[in-house]
N, C-alpha and C positions, 0 to 999 in steps of 0.2 A: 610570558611563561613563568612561570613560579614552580617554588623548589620543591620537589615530590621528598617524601621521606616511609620510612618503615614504619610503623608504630603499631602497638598495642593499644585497641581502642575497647570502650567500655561501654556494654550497652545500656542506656538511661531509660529506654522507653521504647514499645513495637506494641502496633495492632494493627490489624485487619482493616483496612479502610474500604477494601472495594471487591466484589469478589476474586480472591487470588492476590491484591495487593497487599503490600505491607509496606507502613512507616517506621521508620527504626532511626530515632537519635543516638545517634554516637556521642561521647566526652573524649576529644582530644588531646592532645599536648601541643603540638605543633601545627596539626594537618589545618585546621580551621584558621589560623593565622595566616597561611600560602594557600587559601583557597580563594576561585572567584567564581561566579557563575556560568554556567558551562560547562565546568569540568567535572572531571567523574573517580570513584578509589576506585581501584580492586580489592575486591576480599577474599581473604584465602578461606578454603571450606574447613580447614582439618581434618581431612578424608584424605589419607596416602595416594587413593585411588585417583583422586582429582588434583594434579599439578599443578595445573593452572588456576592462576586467582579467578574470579569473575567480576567486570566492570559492572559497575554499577553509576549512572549518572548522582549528583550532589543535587536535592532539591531545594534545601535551603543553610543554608550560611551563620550561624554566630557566635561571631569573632570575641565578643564580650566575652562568653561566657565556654569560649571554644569548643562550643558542638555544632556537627553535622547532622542534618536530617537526609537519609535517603530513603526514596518511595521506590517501589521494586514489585516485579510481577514471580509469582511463581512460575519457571517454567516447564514445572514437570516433577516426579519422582526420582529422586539421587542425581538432580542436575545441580545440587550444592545452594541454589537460593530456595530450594525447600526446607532445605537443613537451618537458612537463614531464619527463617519462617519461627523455629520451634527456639531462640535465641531468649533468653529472659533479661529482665534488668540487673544489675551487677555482672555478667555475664561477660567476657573478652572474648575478641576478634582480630587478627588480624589485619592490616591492612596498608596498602603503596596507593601513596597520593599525595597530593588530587596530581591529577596525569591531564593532558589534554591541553589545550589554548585557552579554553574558555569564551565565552561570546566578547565580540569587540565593542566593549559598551562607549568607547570613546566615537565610534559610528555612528550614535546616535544625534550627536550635539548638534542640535537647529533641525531635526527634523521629527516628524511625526512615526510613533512606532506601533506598529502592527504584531501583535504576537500570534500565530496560528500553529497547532498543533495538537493531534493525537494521543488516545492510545495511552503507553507510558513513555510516549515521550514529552508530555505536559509539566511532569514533578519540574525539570531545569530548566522550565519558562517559568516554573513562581521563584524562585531567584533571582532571574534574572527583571523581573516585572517588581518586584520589591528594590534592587536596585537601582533601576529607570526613576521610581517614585521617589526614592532618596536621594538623587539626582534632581529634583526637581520635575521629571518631564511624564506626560502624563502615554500612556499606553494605551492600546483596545487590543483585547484577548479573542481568541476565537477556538473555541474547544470542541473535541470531537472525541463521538465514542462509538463503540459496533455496538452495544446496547443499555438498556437501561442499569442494568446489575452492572456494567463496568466504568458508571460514572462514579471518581472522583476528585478531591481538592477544586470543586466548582466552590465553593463555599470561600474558601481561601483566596481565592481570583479577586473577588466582586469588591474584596478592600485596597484592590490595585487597578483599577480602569474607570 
């Protein structure tokens, strides 16, 4: 487990990658330092109306240069990752993280690893498949979509299997 903290994060970059999806690099101070693959911020919306932060899974990781990339689906109108949606560069956000366990990549040592998964929940299997390979061990991915307009990050895969 690693040390979650508050922080004021800076947005570097957001686009459209799939229909509804969005990539959005964060600039960190801390949070990229205590992050691992698997785990996930919350971000706060800045809407009184919405208390609650919303999780967001971590897709990719780097620590060099302390940014976080999360991919994210819209789920609707004033459900707060719409609001995400409309975020520019130089831009701040809120956000408590990274939160969660993160996958047990020490699980992997000596054996063969299969990645399979959906939907959005794909973005935290390319971190996690980028760290497999930096570890030395090699991966097979297996990606799923309900249609053609909602594939993405297949692109991203194909340099880790």
């Amino acid at each position: 487990m690693s040390t979650k903290t508050k922080e004021t994060l800076t947005v570097i970059s957001q686009e459209e990658i799939g229909r509804d999806i969005y990539s959005l690099w964060l600039q960190t101070d801390q949070m990229a330092q205590n992050a691992r693959p698997g785990q996930f911020l919350s971000l706060y919306t800045g809407d009184g109306s919405k208390l609650l932060p919303r999780p967001i899974s971590i897709c990719e990781i780097d620590k060099e240069d302390s940014k976080i990339r999360l991919v994210y689906r819209v789920t609707g109108k004033n459900t707060g990752t719409e609001g995400f949606s409309r975020l520019k560069p130089g831009e701040k956000i809120e956000a408590l993280g990274p939160l969660g366990n993160g996958f047990p990549l020490e699980e992997a040592e000596g054996k063969k690893v299969f990645l399979i998964g959906g939907g959005i929940g794909i973005p935290p299997m390319l971190g996690l498949a980028k760290s497999l390979v930096i570890a030395g061990k090699k991966c097979r991915v297996i990606l799923g979509f309900n249609t053609a307009n909602e594939i993405f990050l297949v692109d991203e895969f194909k340099n880790f299997t």
